[in-house]
C-alpha positions in Angstrom: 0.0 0.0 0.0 1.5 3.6 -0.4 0.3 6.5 1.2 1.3 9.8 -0.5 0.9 13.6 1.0 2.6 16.8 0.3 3.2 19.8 2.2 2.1 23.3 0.5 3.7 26.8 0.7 0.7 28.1 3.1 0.5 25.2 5.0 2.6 25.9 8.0 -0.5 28.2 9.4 -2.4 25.0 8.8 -2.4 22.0 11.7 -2.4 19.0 10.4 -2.8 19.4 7.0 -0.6 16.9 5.2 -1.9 14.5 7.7 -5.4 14.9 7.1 -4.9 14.6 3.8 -2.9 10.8 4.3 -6.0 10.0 6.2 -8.9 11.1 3.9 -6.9 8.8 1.1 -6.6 5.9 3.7 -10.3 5.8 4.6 -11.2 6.5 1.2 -13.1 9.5 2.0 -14.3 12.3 -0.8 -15.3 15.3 -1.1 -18.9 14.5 -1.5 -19.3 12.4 1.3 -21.4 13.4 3.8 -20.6 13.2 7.8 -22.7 9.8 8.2 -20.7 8.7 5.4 -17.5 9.7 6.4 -17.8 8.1 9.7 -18.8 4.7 8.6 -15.8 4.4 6.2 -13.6 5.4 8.7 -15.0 2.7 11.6 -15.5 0.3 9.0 -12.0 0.8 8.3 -11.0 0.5 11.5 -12.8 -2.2 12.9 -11.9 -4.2 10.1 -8.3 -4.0 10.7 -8.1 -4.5 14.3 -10.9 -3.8 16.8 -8.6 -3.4 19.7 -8.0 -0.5 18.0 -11.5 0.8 18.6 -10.3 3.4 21.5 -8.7 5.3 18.7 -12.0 6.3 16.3 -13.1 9.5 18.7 -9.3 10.8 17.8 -9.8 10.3 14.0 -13.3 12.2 14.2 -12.3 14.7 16.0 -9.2 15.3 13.6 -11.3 14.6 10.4 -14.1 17.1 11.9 -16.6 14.2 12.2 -18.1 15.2 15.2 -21.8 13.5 16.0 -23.7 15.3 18.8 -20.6 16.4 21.9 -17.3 15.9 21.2 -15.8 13.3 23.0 -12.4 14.8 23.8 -13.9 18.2 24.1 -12.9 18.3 27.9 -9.6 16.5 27.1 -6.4 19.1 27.6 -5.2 20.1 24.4 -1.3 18.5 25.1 -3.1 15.0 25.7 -5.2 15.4 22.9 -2.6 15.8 20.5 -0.3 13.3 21.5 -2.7 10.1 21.7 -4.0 11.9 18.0 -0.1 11.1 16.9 0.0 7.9 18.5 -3.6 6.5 16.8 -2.2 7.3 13.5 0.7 5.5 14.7 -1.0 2.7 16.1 -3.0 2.2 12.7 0.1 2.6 10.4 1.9 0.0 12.1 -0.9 -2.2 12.4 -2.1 -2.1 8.7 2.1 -3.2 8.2 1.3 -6.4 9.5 -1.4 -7.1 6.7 0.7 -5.5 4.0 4.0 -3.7 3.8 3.6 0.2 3.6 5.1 3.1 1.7 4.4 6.2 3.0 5.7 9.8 1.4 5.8 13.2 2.5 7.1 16.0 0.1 8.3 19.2 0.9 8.8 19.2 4.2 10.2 22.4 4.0 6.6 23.4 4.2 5.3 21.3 7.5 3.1 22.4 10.2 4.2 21.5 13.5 1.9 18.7 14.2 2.9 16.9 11.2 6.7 17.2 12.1 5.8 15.7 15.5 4.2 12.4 14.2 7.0 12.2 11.7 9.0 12.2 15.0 7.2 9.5 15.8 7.1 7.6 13.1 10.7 7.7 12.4 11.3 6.9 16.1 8.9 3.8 15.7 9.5 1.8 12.4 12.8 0.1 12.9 11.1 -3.3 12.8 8.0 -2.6 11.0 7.1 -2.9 7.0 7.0 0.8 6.5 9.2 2.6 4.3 9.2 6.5 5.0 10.0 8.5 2.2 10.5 12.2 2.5 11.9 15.0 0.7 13.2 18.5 1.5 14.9 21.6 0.3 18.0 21.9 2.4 17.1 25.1 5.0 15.1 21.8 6.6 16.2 20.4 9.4 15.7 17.1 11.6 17.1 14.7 14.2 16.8 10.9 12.8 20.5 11.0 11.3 21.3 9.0 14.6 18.9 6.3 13.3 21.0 3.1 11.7 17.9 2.5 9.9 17.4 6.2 8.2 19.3 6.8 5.1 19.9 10.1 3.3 19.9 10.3 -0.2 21.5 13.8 -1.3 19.4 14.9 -4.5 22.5 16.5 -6.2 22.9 17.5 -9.8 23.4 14.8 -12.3 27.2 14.0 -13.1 28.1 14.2 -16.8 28.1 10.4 -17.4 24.5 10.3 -15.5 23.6 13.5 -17.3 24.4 12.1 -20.9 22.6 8.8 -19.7 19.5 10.9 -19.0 19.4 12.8 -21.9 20.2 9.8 -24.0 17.1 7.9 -22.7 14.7 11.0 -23.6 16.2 11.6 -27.0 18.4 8.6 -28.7 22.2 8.4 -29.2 22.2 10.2 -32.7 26.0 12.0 -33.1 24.3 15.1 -34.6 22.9 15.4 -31.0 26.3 15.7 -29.3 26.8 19.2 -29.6 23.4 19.8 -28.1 23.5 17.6 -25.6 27.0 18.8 -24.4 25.2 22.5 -24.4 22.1 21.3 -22.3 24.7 19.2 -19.7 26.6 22.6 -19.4 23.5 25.3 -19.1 21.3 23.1 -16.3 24.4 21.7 -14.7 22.9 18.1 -14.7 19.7 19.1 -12.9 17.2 16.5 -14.0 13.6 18.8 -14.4 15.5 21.4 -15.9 17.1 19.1 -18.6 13.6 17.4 -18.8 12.1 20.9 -19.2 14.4 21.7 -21.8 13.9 18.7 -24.3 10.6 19.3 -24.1 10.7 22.7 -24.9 12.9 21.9 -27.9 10.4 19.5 -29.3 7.6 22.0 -29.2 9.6 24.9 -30.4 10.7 22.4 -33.4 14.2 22.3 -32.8 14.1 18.3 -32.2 11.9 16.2 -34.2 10.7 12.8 -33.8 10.5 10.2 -36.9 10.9 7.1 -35.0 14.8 8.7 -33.7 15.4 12.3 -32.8 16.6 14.5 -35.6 17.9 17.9 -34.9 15.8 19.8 -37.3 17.5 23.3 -37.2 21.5 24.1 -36.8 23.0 24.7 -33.7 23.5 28.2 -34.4 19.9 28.6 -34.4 19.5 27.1 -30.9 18.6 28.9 -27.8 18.6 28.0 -24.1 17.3 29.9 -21.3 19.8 29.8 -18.5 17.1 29.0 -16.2 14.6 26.5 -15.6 11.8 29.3 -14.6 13.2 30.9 -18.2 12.1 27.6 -20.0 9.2 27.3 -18.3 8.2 30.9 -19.0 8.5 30.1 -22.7 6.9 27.1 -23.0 3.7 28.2 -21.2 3.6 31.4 -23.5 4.0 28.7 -26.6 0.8 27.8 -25.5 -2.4 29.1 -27.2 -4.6 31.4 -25.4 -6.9 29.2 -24.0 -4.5 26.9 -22.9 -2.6 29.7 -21.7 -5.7 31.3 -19.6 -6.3 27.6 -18.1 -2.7 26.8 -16.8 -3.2 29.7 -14.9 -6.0 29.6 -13.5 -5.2 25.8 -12.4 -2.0 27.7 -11.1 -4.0 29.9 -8.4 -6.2 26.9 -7.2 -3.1 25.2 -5.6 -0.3 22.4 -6.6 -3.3 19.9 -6.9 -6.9 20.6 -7.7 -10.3 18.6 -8.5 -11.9 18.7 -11.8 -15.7 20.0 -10.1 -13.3 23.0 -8.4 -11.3 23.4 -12.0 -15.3 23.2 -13.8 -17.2 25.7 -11.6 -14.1 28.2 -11.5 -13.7 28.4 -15.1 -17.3 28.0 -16.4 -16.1 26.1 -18.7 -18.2 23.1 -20.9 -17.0 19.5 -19.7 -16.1 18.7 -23.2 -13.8 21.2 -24.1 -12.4 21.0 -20.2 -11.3 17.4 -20.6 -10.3 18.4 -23.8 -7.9 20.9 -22.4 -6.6 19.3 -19.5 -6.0 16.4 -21.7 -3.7 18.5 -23.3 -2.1 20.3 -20.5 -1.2 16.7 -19.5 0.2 16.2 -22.8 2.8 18.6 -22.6 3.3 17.6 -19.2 2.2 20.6 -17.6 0.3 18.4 -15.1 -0.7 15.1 -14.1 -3.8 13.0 -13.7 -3.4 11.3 -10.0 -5.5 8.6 -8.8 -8.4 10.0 -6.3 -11.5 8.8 -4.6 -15.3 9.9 -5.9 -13.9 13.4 -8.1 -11.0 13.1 -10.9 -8.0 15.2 -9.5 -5.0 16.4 -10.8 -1.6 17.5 -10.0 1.3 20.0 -11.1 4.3 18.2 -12.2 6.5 20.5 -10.5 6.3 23.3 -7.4 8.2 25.3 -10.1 5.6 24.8 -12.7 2.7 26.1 -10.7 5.1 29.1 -9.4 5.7 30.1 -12.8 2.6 29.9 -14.0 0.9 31.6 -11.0 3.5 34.4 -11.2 2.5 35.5 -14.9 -0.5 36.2 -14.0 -1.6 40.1 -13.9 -2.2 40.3 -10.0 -5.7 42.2 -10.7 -6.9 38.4 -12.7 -5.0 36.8 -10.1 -6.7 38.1 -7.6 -10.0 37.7 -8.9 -9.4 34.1 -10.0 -8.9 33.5 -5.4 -12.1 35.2 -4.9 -13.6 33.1 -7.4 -12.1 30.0 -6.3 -12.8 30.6 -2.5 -16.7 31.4 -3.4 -16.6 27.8 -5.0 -15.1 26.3 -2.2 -18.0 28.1 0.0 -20.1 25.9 -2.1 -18.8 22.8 -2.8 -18.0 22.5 0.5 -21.2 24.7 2.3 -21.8 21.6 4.9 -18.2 21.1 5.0 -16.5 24.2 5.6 -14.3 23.3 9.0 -12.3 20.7 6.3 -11.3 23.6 4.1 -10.7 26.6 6.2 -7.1 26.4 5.3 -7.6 26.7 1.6 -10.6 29.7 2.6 -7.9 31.5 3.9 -5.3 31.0 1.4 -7.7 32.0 -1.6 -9.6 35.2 0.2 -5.8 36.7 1.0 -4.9 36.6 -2.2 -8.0 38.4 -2.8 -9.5 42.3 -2.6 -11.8 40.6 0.3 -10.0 41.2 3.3 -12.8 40.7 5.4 -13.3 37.2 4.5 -9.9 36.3 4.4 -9.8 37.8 8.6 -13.2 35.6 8.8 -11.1 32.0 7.8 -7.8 33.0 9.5 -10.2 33.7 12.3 -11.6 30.2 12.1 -8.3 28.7 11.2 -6.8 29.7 14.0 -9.8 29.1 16.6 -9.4 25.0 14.8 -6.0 25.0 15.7 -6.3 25.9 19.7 -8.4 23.2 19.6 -6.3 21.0 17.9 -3.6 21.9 20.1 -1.4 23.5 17.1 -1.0 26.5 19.5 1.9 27.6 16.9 0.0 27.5 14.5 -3.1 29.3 15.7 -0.9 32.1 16.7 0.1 32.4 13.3 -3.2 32.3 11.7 -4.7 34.9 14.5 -1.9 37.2 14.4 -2.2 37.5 10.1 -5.9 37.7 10.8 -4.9 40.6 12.6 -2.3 42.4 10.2 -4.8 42.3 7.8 -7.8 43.5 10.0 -6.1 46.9 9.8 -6.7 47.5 6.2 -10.3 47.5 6.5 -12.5 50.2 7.7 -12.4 51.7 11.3 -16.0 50.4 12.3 -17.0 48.8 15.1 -17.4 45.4 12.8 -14.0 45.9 12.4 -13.5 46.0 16.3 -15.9 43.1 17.0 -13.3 41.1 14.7 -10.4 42.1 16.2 -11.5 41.6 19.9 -12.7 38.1 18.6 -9.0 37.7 17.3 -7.3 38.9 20.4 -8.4 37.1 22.8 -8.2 33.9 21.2 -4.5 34.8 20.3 -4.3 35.7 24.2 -5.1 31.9 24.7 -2.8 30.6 22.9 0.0 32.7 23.7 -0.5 31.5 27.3 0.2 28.4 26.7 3.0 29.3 24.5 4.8 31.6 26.4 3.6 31.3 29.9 1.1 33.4 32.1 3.0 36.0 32.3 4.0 36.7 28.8 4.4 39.9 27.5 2.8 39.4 24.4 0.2 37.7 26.2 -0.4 40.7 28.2 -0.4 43.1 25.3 -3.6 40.9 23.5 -5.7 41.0 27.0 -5.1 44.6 27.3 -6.1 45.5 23.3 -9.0 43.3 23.8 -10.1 45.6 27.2 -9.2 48.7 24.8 -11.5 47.6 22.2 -14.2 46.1 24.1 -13.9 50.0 25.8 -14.5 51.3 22.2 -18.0 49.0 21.9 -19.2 50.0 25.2 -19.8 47.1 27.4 -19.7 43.6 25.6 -19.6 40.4 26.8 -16.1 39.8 25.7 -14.7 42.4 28.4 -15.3 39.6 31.1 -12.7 37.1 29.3 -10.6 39.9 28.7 -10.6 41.2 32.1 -9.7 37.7 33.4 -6.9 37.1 31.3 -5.7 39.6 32.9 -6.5 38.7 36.1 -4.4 35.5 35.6 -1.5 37.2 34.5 -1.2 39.5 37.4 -1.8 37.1 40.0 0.9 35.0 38.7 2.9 37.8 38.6 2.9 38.5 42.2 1.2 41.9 41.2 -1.6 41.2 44.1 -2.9 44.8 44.5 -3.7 45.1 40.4 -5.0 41.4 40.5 -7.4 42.3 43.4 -9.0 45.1 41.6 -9.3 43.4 38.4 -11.1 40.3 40.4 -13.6 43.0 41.8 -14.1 44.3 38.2 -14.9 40.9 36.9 -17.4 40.2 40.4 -19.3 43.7 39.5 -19.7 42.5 35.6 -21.1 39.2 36.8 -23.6 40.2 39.2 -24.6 42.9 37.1 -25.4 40.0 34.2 -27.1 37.5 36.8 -24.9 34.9 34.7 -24.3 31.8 37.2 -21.4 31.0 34.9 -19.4 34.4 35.1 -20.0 34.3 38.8 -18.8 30.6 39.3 -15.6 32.1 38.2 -15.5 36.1 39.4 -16.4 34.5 43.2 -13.5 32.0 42.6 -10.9 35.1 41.9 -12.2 36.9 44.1 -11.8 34.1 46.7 -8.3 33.5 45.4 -7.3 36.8 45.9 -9.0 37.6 48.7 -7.1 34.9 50.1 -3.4 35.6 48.8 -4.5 39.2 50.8 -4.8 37.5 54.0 -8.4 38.4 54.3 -9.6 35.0 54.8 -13.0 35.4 56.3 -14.5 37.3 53.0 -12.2 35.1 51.0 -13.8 32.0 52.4 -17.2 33.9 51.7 -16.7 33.8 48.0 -15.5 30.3 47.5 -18.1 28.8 49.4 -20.4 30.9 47.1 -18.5 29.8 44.0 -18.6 26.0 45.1 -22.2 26.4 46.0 -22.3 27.2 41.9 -20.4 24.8 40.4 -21.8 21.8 39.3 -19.0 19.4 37.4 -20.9 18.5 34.1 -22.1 21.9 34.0 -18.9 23.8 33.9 -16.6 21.4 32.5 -16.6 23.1 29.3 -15.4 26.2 30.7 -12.3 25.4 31.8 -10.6 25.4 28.1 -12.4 28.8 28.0 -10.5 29.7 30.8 -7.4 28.8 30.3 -7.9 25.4 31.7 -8.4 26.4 34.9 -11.1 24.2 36.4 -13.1 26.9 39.3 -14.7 24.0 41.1 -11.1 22.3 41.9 -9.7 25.7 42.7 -12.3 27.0 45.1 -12.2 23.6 47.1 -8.3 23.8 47.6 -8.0 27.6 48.7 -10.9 26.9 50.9 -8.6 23.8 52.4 -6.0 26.4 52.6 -7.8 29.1 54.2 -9.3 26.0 56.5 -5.6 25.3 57.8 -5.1 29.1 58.2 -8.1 28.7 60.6 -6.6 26.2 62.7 -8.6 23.4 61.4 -6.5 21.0 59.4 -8.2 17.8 59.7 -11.4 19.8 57.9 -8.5 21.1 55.8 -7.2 17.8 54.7 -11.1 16.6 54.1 -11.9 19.5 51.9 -8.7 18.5 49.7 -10.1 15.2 49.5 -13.2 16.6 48.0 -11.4 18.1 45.6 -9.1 15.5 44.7 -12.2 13.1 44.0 -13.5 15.7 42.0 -9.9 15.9 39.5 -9.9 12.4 39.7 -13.1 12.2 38.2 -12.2 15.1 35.7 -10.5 14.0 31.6 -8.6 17.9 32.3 -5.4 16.7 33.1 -4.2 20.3 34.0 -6.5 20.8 36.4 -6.1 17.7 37.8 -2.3 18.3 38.0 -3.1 21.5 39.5 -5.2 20.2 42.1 -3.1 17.6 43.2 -0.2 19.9 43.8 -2.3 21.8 45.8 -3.5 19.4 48.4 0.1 18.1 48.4 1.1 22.1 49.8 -2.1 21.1 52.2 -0.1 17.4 53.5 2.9 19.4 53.6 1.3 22.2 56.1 0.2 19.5 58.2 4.0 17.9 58.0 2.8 14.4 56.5 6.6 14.4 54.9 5.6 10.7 53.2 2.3 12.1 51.9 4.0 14.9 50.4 6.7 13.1 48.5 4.4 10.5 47.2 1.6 13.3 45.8 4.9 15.4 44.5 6.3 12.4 42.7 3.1 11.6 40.9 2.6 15.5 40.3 6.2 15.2 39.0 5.1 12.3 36.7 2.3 14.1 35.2 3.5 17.4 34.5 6.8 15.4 32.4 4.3 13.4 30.6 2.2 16.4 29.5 4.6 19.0 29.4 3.3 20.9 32.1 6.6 23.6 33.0 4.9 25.6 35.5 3.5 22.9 38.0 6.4 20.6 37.3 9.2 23.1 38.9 6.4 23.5 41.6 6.4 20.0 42.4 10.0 19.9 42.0 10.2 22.1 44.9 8.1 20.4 46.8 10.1 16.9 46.7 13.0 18.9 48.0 11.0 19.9 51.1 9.9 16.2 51.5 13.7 14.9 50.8 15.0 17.3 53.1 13.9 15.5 56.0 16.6 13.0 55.8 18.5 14.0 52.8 19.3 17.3 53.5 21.6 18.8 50.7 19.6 16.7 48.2 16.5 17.8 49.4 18.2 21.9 49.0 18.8 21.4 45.3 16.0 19.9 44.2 14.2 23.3 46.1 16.4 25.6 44.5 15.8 23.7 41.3 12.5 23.7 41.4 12.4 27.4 42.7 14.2 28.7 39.2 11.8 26.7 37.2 8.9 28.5 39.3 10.6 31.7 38.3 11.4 31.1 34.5 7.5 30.4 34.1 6.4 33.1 35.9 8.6 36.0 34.2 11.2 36.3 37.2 8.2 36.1 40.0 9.4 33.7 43.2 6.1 33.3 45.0 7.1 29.8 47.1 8.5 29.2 50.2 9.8 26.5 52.0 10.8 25.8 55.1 13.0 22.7 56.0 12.3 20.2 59.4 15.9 21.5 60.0 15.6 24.9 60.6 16.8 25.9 57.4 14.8 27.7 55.4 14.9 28.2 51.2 12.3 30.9 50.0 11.9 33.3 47.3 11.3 37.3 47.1 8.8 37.3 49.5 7.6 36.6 53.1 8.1 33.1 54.4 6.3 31.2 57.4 8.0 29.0 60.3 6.6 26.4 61.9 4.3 27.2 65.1 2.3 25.3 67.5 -1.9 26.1 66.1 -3.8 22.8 66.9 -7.3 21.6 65.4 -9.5 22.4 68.3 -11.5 19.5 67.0 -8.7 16.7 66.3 -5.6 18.1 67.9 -3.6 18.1 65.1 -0.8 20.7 65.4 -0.8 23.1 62.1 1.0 25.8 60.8 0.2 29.3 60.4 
């Protein structure tokens, strides 16, 4: 079986996209199928190949936008998501090897998304025994890490030596003498570069300088011969050899991309199937392009990235760009049920149009599908052009709307991208309050305003945090919304807390946890930058519990809330939560308790990639190990403590103080060990 994909010159912006393609030509899925019929062939697919590898079908949907009623792995975190989306692809590959041996290709890699570099990770880091051969191909700016492998070989695609050269050249036009001179001339003007010989002999047969009578002849002297000096040149001059409408049809194939279907290639052109086939019959002639086996629609295929360019770049950029309006208002409608498979193409068509606004509307939408596809990268790079662009339209508040839309979502993903306390970050949360200033008093200001919120808090910047949880508390009472208060009672509870003005504090998370039911809110927390309120509220009212003097209720309220993570799919929050309650076992000195809750903190936070909480935990191992192993247990604090402070721009919040005596702590106030007792268990705490 092979398995062929290609990267394209817009596709970095686009998650996935060479991958989606390798999967809609393993299930055999077309562009006319429907949803109902796209799932069936992929879980008949499936199930036929392996049934143990049902578990993987809600991935495939979910990639594949096959989603039936809720999304399965909407609550899933995004890291999680994407990484057991990699290793069902893998899972499949490997197992469809075991029927049949595999070839897969990937071209251009120059031009790869990062999701698609990670499963050829992978791949290439899982096929040393299997029946797969990987073929890919790159320009040489690329770059990867499989040299190592004993089972990767690189092939160098250099120019043809002149033996090789003269064999190639002999093969496409006979070993007449009179062709020595010419061959000798093409060998030296290409420099044995295979398409631009190719390109040349073909060139030389249409222009009737070689002619073919069962051999080659050369039908005109050598004087009369004349060789651009670069492939682009010949390619120039064979497409204007072409008659008009030939001409006219290249071109327009040109601007639909490096492949194209015949229905997209019909309704774009307007042209009569008769005299289309007839025309792409002879495009393919001269080897312009290439038929290439599809399912449901005929498609075809430049020959080379070079051909397209060239083509593409005669165009007048007026036609051009009409021809991309044209060709994303046929997408619009081929694809009208469909659109969430095609916003990459959307995009790339409408910005190479005049209509800006629906080129912002698709980068828009691009870059909302990657968050949620966990190509944060890429999102931030379809958001922020979304944005360049916004500024050539009109100054309206349309124009607002769409750019406070933007903002926030880039705010999101620049979060988890750069931290909490990202500059950039901080600049998108603060244009999205300026805008939603300018439109008066829109929903959008409560996101905005807790995006900010977060950022200060982790900051350390209490007082600004403080007044921004108040802001967000007025806004929610003032909508009667039971979800905006769920989360303004939970910051304001948080910082209420973090003040030392536990009685109010305790007020508002009691209030929040009142709120919060867990199949409610779920949804919320990848609004909210996977914070989960119900987990949050139960640990800082454990923590204001212990400041009480109460820490066997302080203990049982961070039981609640680890049943509730541990019934949670948010690994995050769950992460979060358990680090929390591990800061409660180590208030209450329950050294074992803490190492073991640290360790599987530790654990998780590796697996998922979760910097902030891992140095956190990090820390809090060294407390545990200093009981015994006291130097150890001092660098793994001081360890952790500058991984606290590289995610949180510089800001030391944590303090620790050892069984010894000794005491490691960051920039600000620390607390020793003192004799408060739980009036009801006699538990000595810590205050």
């Amino acid at each position: 079986m092979v398995l062929e994909t290609f990267s394209v010159s817009h596709g970095k912006a686009s998650a996935y996209l060479p991958v989606i393609d390798l999967l809609r030509n393993y299930f055999e899925i077309s562009a006319g199928d429907d949803e109902r019929k796209r799932r069936e062939k992929v879980t008949g697919r499936i199930l036929a190949l392996d049934r143990s590898l049902e578990d993987t079908l809600p991935y495939f949907f979910s990639l594949l936008g096959i989603v039936e009623g809720d999304d399965q792995l909407a609550q899933m975190d995004g890291q999680l998501k994407k990484r057991r989306t990699l290793e069902a692809i893998k899972r499949i590959l490997l197992r469809e090897s075991l029927n049949q041996p595999l070839m897969v290709i990937f071209e251009d890699l120059h031009w790869i998304d990062e999701q698609t570099q990670e499963l050829l990770n992978l791949l290439a880091d899982s096929i040393g025994t299997a029946k797969i051969l990987l073929l890919v191909n790159y320009r040489p700016e690329y770059s990867h890490h499989w040299n190592s492998k004993t089972y990767y070989t690189q092939l160098r695609l250099d120019p043809l030596g002149r033996e090789s050269a003269e064999e190639m050249l002999s093969a496409l036009v006979g070993d007449g003498t009179d062709l020595l001179p010419l061959k000798r001339l093409i060998i030296e003007r290409t420099e044995g570069t295979p398409f631009f010989m190719e390109e040349i002999v073909q060139s030389l047969f249409e222009d009737g300088v070689l002619q073919r009578n069962e051999t080659v002849k050369l039908a005109r002297s050598m004087n009369a011969v004349k060789v651009p000096a670069t492939v682009q040149g010949v390619l120039a001059a064979r497409i204007d050899r072409l008659s008009a409408e030939q001409k006219e049809l290249l071109q327009t194939l040109a601007v639909l991309g490096r492949e194209f279907p015949f229905e997209l290639v019909r309704r774009v052109t307007l042209k009569p199937n008769d005299d289309l086939n007839r025309m792409l019959g002879e495009l393919q002639l001269a080897e312009f392009i290439y038929e290439q086996p599809a399912v449901g629609d005929t498609e075809y295929i430049f020959k080379h990235a070079l051909t397209q360019e060239v083509a593409y770049n005669a165009l007048l950029v007026e036609r051009r760009k009409q021809l991309h309006e044209r060709a994303g208002q046929e997408l619009e409608s081929m694809f009208a049920a469909q659109l969430d498979n095609h916003l990459d193409e959307l995009a790339h068509h409408y910005r190479g149009s005049d209509n800006i606004a629906k080129a912002v509307e698709y980068l828009g939408q691009a870059g909302q599908q990657a968050l949620q596809r966990s190509g944060y990268a890429d999102a931030i790079t379809s958001l922020s052009a979304g944005l360049e662009l916004l500024q050539r339209l009109a100054d309206n508040s349309e124009r607002i709307s769409r750019e406070l839309s933007l903002q926030l979502a880039l705010g999101r993903a620049l979060i988890v991208v750069k931290g909490y306390a990202a500059p950039e970050a901080e600049r998108a949360y603060n244009r999205a309050r300026e805008l939603c200033s300018r439109l008066g008093d829109p929903a959008e200001l409560f996101p905005a305003l807790y995006g900010l919120w977060v950022m200060h808090l982790v900051r350390g910047e209490l007082r600004r945090s403080y007044e921004l949880a108040e802001q967000l508390l007025r806004r929610a009472q003032s909508a009667h919304d039971p979800d905006l208060l769920l989360y303004a009672h939970m910051a304001s509870g948080v910082m209420a807390y973090w003040m030392g003005e536990f009685i109010p504090g305790k007020e508002h998370l009691e209030n929040a946890i009142s709120i919060y039911d867990p199949d409610r809110h779920r949804p919320l927390i990848f609004r909210y930058g996977g914070i989960d309120a119900g987990m949050v509220c139960l640990t800082h009212d454990a923590w204001t519990l212990w400041q009480f003097g109460y820490p066997g209720q302080a203990l049982q309220r961070g039981n609640e809330a680890l049943a509730l993570a541990r019934r949670q799919s948010h690994p995050f929050s769950k992460a979060q939560c358990e680090f929390f309650v591990g800061l409660v076992r180590q208030y209450r000195r329950d050294v074992h308790a803490v190492q073991e809750i640290a360790e599987g903190v530790i654990a998780q936070c590796a697996e998922q990639g979760f910097i902030q909480f891992l140095a956190d935990a990090t820390a809090l191992r060294g407390w545990a190990m200093a009981r015994g192993l006291h130097e150890a247990g001092i660098t793994q604090i001081r360890e952790g403590l500058r991984g606290v402070s590289r995610s949180r721009g510089g800001v030391v919040a944590a303090v620790f103080s050892l069984p010894t005596g000794r005491s490691v702590y960051g920039d600000g106030p620390h607390r020793r060990w003192t004799g408060c007792s739980d009036r009801s268990t006699g538990h000595r705490g810590c205050t």
